[in-house]
C-alpha positions as CSV (number, residue, x, y, z in Angstrom):
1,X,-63.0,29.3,20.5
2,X,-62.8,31.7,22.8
3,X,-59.2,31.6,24.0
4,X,-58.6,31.8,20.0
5,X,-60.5,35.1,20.1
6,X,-58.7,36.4,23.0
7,X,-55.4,35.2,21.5
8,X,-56.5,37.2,18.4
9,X,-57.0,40.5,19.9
10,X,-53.1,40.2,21.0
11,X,-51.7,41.4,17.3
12,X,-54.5,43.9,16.8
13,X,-53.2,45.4,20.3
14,X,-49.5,45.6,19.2
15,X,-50.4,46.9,15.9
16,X,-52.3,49.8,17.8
17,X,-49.9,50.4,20.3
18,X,-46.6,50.1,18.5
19,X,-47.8,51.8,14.9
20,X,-47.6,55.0,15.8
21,X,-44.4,55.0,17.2
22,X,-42.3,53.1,14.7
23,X,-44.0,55.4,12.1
24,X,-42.7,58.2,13.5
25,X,-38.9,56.4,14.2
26,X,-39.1,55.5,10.3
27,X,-39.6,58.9,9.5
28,X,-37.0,60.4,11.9
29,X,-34.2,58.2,11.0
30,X,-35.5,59.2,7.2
31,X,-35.4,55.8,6.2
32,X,-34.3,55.2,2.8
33,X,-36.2,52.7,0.5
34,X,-33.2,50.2,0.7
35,X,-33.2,50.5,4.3
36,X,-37.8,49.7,4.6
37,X,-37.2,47.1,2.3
38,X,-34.8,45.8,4.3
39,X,-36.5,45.6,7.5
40,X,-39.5,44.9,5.7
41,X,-38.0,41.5,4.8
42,X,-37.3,40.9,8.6
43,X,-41.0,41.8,9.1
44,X,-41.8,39.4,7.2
45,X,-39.2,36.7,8.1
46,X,-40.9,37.2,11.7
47,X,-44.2,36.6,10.4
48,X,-43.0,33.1,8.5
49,X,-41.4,32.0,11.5
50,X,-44.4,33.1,14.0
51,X,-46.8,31.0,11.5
52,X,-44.0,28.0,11.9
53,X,-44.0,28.2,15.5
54,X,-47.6,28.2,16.1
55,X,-48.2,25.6,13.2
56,X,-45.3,23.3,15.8
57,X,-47.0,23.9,18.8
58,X,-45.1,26.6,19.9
59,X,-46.4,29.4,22.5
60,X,-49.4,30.9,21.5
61,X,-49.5,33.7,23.4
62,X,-45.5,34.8,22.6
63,X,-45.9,33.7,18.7
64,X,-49.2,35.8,18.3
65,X,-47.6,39.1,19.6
66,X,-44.4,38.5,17.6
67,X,-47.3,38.6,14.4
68,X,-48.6,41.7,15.9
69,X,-45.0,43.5,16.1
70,X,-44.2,42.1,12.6
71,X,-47.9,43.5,11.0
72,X,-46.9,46.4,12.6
73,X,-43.5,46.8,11.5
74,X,-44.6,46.0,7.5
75,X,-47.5,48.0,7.8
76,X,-45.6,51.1,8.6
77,X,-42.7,50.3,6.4
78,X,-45.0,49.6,3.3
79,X,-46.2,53.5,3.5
80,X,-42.9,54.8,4.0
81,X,-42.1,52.6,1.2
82,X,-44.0,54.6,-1.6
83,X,-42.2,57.8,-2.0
84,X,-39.1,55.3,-2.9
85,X,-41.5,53.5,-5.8
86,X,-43.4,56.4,-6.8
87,X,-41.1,59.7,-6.5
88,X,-43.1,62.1,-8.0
């Protein structure tokens, strides 16, 4: 149980780390809301294919940080994402 938790704290540390700075590359490449949703969907593809790997005994430790780059990717694109739903 405890190498789970450690292996755990590996996608909260990405999303920390990297957040910030892809928030502020999506704004200053003004991406449109074709262009989050598309990288939102390789987001996403990441984190069906991390889940895969680790459900085929794949590498913890590299499939856990791919999740954490992917939350973070899809948790910044999902903001920028609103003004394109919602314009007003």
């Amino acid at each position: 149980i405890d190498r789970a938790g450690m292996l755990m704290l590996i996608p909260e540390l990405a999303l920390c780390i990297l957040s910030v700075p892809i928030g502020v590359a999506v704004d200053r490449f003004h991406f449109t809301f074709a262009r989050c949703q598309r990288w939102y969907a390789c987001g996403a593809a990441t984190i069906a294919a991390s889940h895969l790997g680790l459900g085929f005994g794949g590498s913890p430790p590299f499939f856990v940080l791919t999740l954490g780059v992917a939350y973070a990717f899809c948790n910044q694109l999902t903001w920028a994402s609103f003004p394109g739903v919602c314009p007003n």
